[in-house]
N, C-alpha and C positions, 0 to 999 in steps of 0.2 A: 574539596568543596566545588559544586557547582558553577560552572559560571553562566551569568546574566546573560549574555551575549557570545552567540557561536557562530562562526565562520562556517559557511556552505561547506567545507570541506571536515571540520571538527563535528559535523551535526551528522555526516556521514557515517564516518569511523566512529561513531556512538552505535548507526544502526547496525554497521554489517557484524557489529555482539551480539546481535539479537539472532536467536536460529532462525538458520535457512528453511528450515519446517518445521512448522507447528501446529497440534491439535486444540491445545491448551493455553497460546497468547490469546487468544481475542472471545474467548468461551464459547459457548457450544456446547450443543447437548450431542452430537453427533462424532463420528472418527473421523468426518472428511479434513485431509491436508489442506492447512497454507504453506504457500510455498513462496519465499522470497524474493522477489523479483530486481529491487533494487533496493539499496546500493547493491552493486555485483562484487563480491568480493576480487583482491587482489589474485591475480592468478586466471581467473575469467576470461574467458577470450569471446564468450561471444553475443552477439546482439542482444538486448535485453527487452523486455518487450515495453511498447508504445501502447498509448492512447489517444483515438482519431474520433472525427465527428463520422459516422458513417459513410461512403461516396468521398472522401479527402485524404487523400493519402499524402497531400501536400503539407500540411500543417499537423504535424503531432507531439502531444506531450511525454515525457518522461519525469515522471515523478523521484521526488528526492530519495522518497523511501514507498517501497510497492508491495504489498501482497495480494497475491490472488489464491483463489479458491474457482475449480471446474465445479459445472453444475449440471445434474444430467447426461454423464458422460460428453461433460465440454458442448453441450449446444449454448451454455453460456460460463459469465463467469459475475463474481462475488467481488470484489477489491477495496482494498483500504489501504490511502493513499496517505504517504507524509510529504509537506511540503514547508521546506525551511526557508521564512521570509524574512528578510535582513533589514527593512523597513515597511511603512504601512502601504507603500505605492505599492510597491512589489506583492506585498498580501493582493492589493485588489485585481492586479494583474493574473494571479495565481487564483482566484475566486472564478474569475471568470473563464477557467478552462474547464469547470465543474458545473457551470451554472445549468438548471433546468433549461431544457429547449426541447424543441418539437423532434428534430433528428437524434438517431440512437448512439451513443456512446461505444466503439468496438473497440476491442484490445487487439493488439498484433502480436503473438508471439512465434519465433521463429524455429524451427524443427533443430536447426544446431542449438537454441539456447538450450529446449529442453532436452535433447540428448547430450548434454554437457552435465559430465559427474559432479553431484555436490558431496559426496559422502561414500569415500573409496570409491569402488565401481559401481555404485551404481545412482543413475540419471535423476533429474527432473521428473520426468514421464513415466518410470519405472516405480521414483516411488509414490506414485497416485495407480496407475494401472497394471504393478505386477513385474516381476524380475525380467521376465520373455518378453516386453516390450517393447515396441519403438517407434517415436514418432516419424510418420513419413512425408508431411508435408508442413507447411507454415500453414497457422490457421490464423480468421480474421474473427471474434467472436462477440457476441454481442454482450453487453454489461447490464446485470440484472440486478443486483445490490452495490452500491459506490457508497464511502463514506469515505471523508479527508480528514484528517489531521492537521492544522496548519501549525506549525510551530514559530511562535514569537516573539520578539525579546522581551522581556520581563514588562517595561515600561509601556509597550506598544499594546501589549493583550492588556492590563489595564486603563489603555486609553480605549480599545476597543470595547470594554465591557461596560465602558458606559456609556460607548455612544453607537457602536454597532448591531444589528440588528441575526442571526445567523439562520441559515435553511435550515431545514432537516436534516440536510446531510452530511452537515458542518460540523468539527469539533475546535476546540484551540486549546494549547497549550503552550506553556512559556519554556524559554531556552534550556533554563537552569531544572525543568522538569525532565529533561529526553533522555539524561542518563538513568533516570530512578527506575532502572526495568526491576529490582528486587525489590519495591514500595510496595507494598497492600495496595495503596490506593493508587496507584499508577495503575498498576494489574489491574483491580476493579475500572479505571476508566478504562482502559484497551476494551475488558470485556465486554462494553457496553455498546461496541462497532459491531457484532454479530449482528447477523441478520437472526439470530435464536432469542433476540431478545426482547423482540419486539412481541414475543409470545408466555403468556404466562398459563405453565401447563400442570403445577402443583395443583 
C-alpha cells in the first residue's frame, strides 16, 4: 500500500525505478531522449547537474527528481522537475526557485556526468548523440520548456487545492501517488509535462 507520507529519502528511491532514459515517460510525438538527471542512482560518482538564475553561480538548485531533454543540438534544454515537500513552508520555498522572472533559467551539466555509463558502456551523451561520442567540456545551457512536479503529503495537496492558486508551469501530486508509475492515469498525468502537448496536430 502506498503511504500518505514519505521521507525525502523514500520519495528518492521511488524515482531512481523510473528509467534513466526515456522516449515514452512523458509523451511525445518525437524519438528525442530524456535522460535522468536525478536522483543519481547508487554507484554514481559524478556531479549531477544544477539549476542557476543566469550570471549566479552562487546559488543553485538541484532538484529531488530531474529530467532533461537537449534541444537543437543542446543550444537549450526541456526539463521536468520533481520536488518532494515534507510540509507547506517547504512547498512555497520550493515554488519559488521556479518562479517566472525577468532573467533566464540555465542548467549546468558537467562533461564527467554525462561521460558517465548508465547502461554497460555506454554514456549519457552517447546515448543522445551516437556511440563515437564525447562530451568535452561542461556546458551552461539555457531552459526553454520547465515544468515541476511538486509532490505532497496527501493532506497538504488538499489543503492546497482549495486555497492555492498554481502557474502554468506547475503540477502537484500527493505522496501516496509517486510510486503508481504502472497507473494509466499516472502515465497520462506525466504525459501531459511535454512540451508536445501543448499542440493538437490530429
Amino acid at each position: 500500500m502506498s503511504k500518505a507520507q514519505l521521507t525525502d529519502s523514500e520519495a528518492k528511491d521511488i524515482m531512481r525505478g523510473w528509467p534513466r532514459a526515456t522516449k515514452k515517460l512523458f509523451g511525445g510525438s518525437d524519438d528525442r531522449l530524456w535522460v535522468r538527471a536525478q536522483p543519481k542512482n547508487n554507484g554514481d560518482r559524478a556531479t549531477t547537474p544544477y539549476i542557476l538564475v543566469a550570471g549566479n553561480t552562487a546559488l543553485k538548485t538541484q532538484p529531488d527528481g530531474l529530467y532533461i531533454r537537449p534541444v537543437e543540438r543542446f543550444r537549450a534544454f526541456d526539463i521536468i522537475a520533481f520536488e518532494h515537500c515534507s510540509q507547506l513552508q517547504n512547498l512555497q520555498d520550493k515554488r519559488s526557485r521556479y518562479a517566472p522572472a525577468t532573467a533566464s533559467l540555465i542548467l549546468e551539466t558537467r562533461a564527467d556526468w554525462w561521460n558517465e555509463s548508465i547502461d554497460g558502456a555506454i554514456t549519457r551523451w552517447q546515448k543522445i548523440c551516437g556511440k563515437g561520442e564525447k562530451c568535452a567540456d561542461n556546458l551552461w545551457t539555457p531552459l526553454r520548456h520547465v515544468r515541476v512536479v511538486y509532490v505532497l503529503k496527501n493532506d497538504d495537496l488538499n489543503k492546497f487545492r482549495k486555497h492555492g492558486v498554481p502557474s502554468g508551469h506547475e503540477f502537484f501530486i500527493r505522496h501516496s501517488s509517486l510510486g503508481s508509475m504502472t497507473a494509466k492515469k499516472f502515465l497520462s498525468f506525466l504525459a501531459r509535462l511535454s512540451p508536445d502537448t501543448h499542440f493538437y496536430t490530429r
